[in-house]
C-alpha positions as CSV (number, residue, x, y, z in Angstrom):
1,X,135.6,75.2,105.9
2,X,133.6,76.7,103.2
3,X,133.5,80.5,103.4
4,X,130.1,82.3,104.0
5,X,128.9,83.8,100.7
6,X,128.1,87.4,101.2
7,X,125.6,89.0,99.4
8,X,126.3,92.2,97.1
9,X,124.2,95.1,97.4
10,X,124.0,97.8,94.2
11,X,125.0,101.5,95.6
12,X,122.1,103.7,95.1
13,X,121.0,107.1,95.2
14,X,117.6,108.5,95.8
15,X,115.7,111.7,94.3
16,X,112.6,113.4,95.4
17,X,111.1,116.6,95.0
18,X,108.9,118.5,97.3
19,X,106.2,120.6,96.2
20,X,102.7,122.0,96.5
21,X,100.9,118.3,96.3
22,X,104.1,116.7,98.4
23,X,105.4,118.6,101.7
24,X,108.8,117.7,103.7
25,X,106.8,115.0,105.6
26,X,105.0,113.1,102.8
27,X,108.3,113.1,100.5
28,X,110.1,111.6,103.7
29,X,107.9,108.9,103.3
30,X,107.7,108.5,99.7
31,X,111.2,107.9,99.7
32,X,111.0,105.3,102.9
33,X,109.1,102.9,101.1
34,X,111.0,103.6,97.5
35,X,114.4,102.8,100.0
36,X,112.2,99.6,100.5
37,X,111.8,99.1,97.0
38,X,115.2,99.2,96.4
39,X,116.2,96.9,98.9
40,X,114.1,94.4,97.6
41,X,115.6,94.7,93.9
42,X,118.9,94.2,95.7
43,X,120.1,97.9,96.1
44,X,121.4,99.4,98.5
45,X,120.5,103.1,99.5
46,X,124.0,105.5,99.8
47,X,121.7,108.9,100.0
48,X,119.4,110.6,99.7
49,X,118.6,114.1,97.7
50,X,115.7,116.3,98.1
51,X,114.6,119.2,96.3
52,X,111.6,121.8,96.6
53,X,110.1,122.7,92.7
54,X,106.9,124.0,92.2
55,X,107.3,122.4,88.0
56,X,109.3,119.6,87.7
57,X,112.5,120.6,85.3
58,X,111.2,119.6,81.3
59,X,115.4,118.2,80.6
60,X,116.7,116.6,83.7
61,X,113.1,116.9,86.2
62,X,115.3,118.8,89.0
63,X,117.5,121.8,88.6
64,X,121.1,122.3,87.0
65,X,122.2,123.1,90.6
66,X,120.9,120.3,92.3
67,X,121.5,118.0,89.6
68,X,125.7,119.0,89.5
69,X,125.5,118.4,93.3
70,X,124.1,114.8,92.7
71,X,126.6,114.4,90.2
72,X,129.6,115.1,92.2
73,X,128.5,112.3,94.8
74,X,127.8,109.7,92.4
75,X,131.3,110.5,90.8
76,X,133.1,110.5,94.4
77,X,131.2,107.6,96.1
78,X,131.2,105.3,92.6
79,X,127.3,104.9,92.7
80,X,126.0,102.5,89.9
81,X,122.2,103.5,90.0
82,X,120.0,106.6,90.5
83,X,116.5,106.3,91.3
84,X,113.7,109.1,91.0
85,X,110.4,108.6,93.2
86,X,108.7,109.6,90.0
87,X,108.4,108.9,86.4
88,X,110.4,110.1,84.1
89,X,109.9,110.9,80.1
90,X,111.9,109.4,78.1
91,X,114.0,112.9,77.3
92,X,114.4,113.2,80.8
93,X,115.9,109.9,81.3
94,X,118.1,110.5,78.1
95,X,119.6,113.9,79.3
96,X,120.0,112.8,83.0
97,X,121.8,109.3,82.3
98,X,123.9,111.9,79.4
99,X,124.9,113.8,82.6
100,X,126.0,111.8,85.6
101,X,127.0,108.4,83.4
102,X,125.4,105.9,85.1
103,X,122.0,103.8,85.4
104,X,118.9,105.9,85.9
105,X,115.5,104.5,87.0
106,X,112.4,105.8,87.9
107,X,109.8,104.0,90.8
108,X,107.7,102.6,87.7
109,X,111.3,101.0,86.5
110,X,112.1,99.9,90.1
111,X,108.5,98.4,90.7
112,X,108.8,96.5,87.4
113,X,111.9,95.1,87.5
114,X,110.6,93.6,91.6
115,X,107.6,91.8,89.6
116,X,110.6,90.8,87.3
117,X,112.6,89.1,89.5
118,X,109.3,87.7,91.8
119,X,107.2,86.4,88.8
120,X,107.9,82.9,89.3
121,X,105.0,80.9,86.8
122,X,104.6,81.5,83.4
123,X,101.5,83.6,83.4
124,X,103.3,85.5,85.8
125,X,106.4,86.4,83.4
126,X,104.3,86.9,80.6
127,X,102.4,89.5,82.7
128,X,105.4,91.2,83.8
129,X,106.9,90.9,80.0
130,X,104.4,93.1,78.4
131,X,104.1,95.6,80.9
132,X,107.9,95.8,80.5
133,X,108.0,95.9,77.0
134,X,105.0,98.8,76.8
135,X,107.2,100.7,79.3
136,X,110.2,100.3,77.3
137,X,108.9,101.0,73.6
138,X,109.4,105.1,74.4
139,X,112.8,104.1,75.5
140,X,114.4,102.5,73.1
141,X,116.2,104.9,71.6
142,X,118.4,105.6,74.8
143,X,118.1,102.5,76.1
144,X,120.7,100.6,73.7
145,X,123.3,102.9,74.7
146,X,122.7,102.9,78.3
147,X,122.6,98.8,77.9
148,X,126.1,98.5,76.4
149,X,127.5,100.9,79.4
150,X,125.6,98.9,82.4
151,X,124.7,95.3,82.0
152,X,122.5,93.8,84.5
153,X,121.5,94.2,87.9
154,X,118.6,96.4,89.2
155,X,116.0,97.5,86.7
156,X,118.0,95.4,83.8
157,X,116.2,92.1,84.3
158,X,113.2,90.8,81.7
159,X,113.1,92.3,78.0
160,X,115.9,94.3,78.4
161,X,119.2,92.0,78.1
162,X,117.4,89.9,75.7
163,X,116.3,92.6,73.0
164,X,119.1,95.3,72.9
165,X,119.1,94.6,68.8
166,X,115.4,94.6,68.7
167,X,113.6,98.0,67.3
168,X,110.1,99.6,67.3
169,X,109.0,97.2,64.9
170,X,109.9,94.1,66.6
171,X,108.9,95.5,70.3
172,X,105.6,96.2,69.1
173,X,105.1,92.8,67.4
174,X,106.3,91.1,71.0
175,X,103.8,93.4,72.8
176,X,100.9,92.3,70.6
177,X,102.1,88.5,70.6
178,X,102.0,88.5,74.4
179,X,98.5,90.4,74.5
180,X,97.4,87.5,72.7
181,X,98.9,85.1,74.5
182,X,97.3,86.4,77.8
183,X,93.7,87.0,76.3
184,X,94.1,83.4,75.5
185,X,95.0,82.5,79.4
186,X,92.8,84.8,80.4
187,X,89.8,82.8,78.9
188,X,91.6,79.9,80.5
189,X,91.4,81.0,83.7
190,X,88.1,82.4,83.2
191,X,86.5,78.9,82.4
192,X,88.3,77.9,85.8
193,X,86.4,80.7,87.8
194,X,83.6,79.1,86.1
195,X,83.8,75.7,87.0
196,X,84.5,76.8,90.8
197,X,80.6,76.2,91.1
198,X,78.7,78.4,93.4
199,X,80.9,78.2,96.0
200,X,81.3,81.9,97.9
201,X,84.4,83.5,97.0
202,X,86.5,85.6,99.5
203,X,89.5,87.4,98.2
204,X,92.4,89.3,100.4
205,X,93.4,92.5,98.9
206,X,95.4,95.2,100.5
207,X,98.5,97.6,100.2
208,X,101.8,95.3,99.6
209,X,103.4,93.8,102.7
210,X,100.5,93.7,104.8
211,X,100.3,90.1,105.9
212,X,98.3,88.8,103.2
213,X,99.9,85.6,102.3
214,X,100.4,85.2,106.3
215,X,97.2,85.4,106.9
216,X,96.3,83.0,104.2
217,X,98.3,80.2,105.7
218,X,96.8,80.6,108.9
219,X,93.4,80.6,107.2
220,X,94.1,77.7,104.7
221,X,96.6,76.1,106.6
222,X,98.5,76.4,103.5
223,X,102.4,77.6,102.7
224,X,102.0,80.3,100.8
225,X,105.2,82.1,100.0
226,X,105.4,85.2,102.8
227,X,108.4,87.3,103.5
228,X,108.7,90.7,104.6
229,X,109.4,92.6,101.4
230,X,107.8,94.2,98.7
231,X,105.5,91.9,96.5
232,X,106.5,88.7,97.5
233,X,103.4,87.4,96.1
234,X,102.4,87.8,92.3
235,X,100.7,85.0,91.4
236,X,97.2,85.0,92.4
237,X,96.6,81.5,94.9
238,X,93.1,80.1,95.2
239,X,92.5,77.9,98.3
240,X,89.2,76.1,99.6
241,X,88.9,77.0,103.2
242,X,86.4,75.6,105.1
243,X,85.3,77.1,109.0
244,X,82.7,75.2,110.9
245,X,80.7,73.4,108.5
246,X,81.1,76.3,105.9
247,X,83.2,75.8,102.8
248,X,84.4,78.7,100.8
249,X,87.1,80.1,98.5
250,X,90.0,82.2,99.7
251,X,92.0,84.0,97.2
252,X,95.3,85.9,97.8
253,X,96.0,88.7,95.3
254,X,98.6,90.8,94.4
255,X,99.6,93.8,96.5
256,X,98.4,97.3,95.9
257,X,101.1,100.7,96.3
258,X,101.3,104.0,95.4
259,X,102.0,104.9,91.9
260,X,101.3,101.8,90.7
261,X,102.5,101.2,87.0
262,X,99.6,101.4,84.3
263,X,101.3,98.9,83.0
264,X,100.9,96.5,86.0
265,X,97.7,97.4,86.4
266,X,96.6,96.3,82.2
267,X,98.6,93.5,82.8
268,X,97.5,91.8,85.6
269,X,93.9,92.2,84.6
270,X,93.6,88.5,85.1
271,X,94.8,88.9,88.7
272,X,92.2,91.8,89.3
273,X,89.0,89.7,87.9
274,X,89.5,87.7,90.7
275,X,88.7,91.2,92.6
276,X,86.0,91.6,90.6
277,X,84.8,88.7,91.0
278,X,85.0,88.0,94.7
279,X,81.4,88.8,97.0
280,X,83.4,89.3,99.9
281,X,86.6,91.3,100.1
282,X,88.7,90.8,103.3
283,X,90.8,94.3,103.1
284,X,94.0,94.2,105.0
285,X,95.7,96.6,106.6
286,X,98.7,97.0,108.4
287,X,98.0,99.1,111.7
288,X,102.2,99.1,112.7
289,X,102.6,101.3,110.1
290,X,102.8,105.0,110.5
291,X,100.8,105.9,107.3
292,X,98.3,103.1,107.3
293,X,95.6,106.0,106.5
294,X,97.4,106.6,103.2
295,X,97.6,103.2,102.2
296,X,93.5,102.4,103.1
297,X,93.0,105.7,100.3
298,X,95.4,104.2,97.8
299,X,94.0,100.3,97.8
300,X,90.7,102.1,97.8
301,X,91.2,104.4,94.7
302,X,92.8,101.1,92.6
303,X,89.2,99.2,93.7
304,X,87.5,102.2,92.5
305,X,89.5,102.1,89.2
306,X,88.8,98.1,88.6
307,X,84.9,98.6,89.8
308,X,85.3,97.0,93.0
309,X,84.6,99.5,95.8
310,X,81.0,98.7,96.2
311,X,81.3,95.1,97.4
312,X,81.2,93.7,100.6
313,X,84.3,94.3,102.5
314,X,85.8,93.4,106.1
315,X,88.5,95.5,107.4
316,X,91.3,93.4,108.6
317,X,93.8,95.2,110.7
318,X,96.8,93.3,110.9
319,X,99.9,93.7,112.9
320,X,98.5,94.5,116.4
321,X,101.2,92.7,117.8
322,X,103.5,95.5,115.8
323,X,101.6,98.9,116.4
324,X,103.3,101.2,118.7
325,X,102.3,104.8,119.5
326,X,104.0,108.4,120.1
327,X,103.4,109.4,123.6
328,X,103.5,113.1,125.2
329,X,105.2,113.8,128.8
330,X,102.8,115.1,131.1
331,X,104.9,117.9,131.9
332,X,105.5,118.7,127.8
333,X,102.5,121.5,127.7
334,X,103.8,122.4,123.9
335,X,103.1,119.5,122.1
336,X,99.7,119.2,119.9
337,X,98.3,115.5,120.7
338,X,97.8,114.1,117.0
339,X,96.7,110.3,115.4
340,X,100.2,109.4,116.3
341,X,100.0,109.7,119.7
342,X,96.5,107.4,119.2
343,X,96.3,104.1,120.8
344,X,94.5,101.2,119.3
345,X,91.4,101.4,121.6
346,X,91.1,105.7,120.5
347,X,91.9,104.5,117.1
348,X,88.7,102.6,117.3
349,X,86.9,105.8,118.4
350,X,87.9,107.8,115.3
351,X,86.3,106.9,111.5
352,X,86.8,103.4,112.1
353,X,83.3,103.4,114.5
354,X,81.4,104.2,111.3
355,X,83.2,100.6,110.0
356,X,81.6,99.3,112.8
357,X,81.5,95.3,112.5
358,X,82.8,95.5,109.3
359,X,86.5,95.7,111.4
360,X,88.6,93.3,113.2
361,X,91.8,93.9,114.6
362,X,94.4,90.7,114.7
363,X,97.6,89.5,114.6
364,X,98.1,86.8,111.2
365,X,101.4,86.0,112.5
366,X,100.6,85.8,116.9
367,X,97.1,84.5,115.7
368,X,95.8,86.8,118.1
369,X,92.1,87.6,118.0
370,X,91.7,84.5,115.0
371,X,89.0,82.8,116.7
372,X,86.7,86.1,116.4
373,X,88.5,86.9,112.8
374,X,86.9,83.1,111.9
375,X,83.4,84.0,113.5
376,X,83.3,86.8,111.7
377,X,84.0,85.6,108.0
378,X,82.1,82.9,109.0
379,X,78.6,84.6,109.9
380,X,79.4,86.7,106.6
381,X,79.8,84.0,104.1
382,X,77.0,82.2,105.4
383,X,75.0,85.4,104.9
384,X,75.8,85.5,101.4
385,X,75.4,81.8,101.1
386,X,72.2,81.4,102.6
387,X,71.1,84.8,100.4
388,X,72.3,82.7,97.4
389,X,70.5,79.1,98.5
390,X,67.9,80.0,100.7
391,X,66.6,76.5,100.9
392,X,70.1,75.2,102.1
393,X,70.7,76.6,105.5
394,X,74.0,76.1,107.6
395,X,73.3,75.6,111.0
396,X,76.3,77.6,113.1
397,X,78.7,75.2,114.9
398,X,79.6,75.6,118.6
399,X,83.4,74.8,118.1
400,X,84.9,77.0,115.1
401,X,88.9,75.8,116.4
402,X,87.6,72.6,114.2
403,X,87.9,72.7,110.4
């Protein structure tokens, strides 16, 4: 009988500072999703270690006191990796792996090496390759060091194994090598955009882990790799999906987070223009989670950035099946009713009336509430359709279940 392989998890530790931009609360959840992060690079998360700094420290980015009681964990529990919510300069990285003798990674590092180990085509890697490499270049002179000490594992996939002998010169010659190689796809891809004729486009964009890809199946009746963890799509997918008589194109994008690399966001220019390019955006959102507000203003703020918050856009509110709510005792006289304690229906009382019937609330994986999702991307495509080809009118079906 053949033994059940188990799979290894890389000890980690977690650092996060709290100060006038960041309270307890929003650190608590800063470093929720970076313990997600790290679970998807394979890591596991030993502790955590918080400290309140107005100015992050210029040598090691926390204190000498904090920093020698970080140190004495990772020396008795034999932790492999320390991660920092935020990024670090080069001299911090320098003095703080100098110090406690083991890996150190920041959330740019972490986010990287995901895309890393999820870029699965070509285009993908390349992507993922220079914004590695343009991370790196500040690096190198600790990084060698640090290589020979810890080979492999989290935050030591891409560039990294491969180049250790490589030097300014040579990193810099890659980086502009690859630019090229990706202005040359990009004009590629751009002559495929092209030749989609004048068919409407739709693209689904939204803060990582959402439902995205889920809800693109459903749509397209595709498979469309979806699993629950960090940016398990990178590769953009383009599908024709037709509802009632009404053909369109769907496309699924990347997912959006907090402190998203510059890098990643240069890089996968390609990936955006298909933003940019869409006439409809179908914004997702996940409802279950506790934060969803925060994650609405970051996807927003990354549209602003690529010129794309003016366009036509659908909220798509995901996860009903998922959302739960805080409730108060009626006999608890003390404590202040807040959004948490909201239902869906008082949810739908707050900002989101101003949304109006630009909002949909649904379940991708139930397929609760599709039939009305469908209507409604329907009568909006053929809005923009019949804008675009006013002589060519779609007439609406009485059955949308057929498509």
């Amino acid at each position: 009988m053949l033994e059940k392989k188990t799979i290894e998890y890389e000890k980690a530790v977690l650092i996060g500072v709290m100060n006038r931009t960041q309270n307890e609360e929003k650190v608590t959840e800063y470093l929720d999703e970076l313990e997600f992060l790290t679970y998807t690079a394979g890591g596991e998360v030993s502790k955590r270690f918080v400290q309140r700094i107005d100015l992050p420290n210029p040598k090691t980015y926390i204190g000498s006191g904090k920093m020698l009681e970080v140190e004495a964990y990772v020396v008795e529990n034999n932790i492999g990796t320390v991660i920092f919510d935020d990024e670090l300069t080069p001299g911090q990285q320098r003095n703080i792996e100098r110090q406690l003798k083991c890996k150190i990674l920041d959330r740019t590092s972490l986010i990287l090496d995901i895309f890393a180990q999820r870029a699965q085509t070509s285009y993908a890697r390349t992507q993922v390759e220079l914004a590695q490499y343009e991370y790196l270049l500040p690096r190198l002179t600790g990084l060698w060091t640090h290589l020979e000490r810890q080979k492999g594992g989290i935050g030591m996939r891409g560039p990294g194994e491969t180049e250790i002998e490589t030097d300014r010169r040579i990193v810099r010659d890659r980086i502009s090598l690859l630019k090229k190689k990706l202005l040359k796809v990009d004009k590629q891809m751009e002559t495929q955009r092209g030749n989609r004729g004048a068919l409407v486009r739709v693209a689904l964009v939204g803060y990582t882990n959402v439902g995205k890809s889920t809800l693109m199946n459903v749509i397209s009746k595709s498979e469309v790799f979806a699993e629950n963890k960090l940016f398990a799509t990178l590769d953009t997918t383009v599908r024709k999906v037709v509802v009632g008589n009404l053909p369109f194109l769907l496309t699924d994008t990347v997912g959006f987070i907090r402190k998203l690399p510059t890098q990643l966001v240069e890089s996968f220019k390609s990936t955006l223009d298909e933003v940019r390019e869409a006439d409809l955006l179908l914004h997702v959102v996940d409802i279950s989670h506790p934060n969803f507000e925060d994650h609405i203003d970051s996807v927003n703020k990354i549209l602003s950035e690529i010129k794309s918050n003016d366009k036509r856009t659908i909220m798509v509110f995901n996860k009903i099946d998922q959302f739960s709510h805080d409730t108060i005792d009626e006999d608890d006289l003390i404590t202040e009713k807040t959004s948490k304690h909201f239902t869906i229906d008082e949810w739908k009382n707050t900002w989101m009336q101003r949304v109006g019937d630009n909002s949909i609330f649904i379940s991708a994986l139930n397929k609760e509430n599709l039939d009305e999702f469908r209507k409604r991307i329907y009568d909006e495509v053929r809005d923009i359709h019949v804008t675009r080809f006013p002589y060519n009118n779609f007439l609406y079906p009485e059955n949308l279940d057929e498509y």
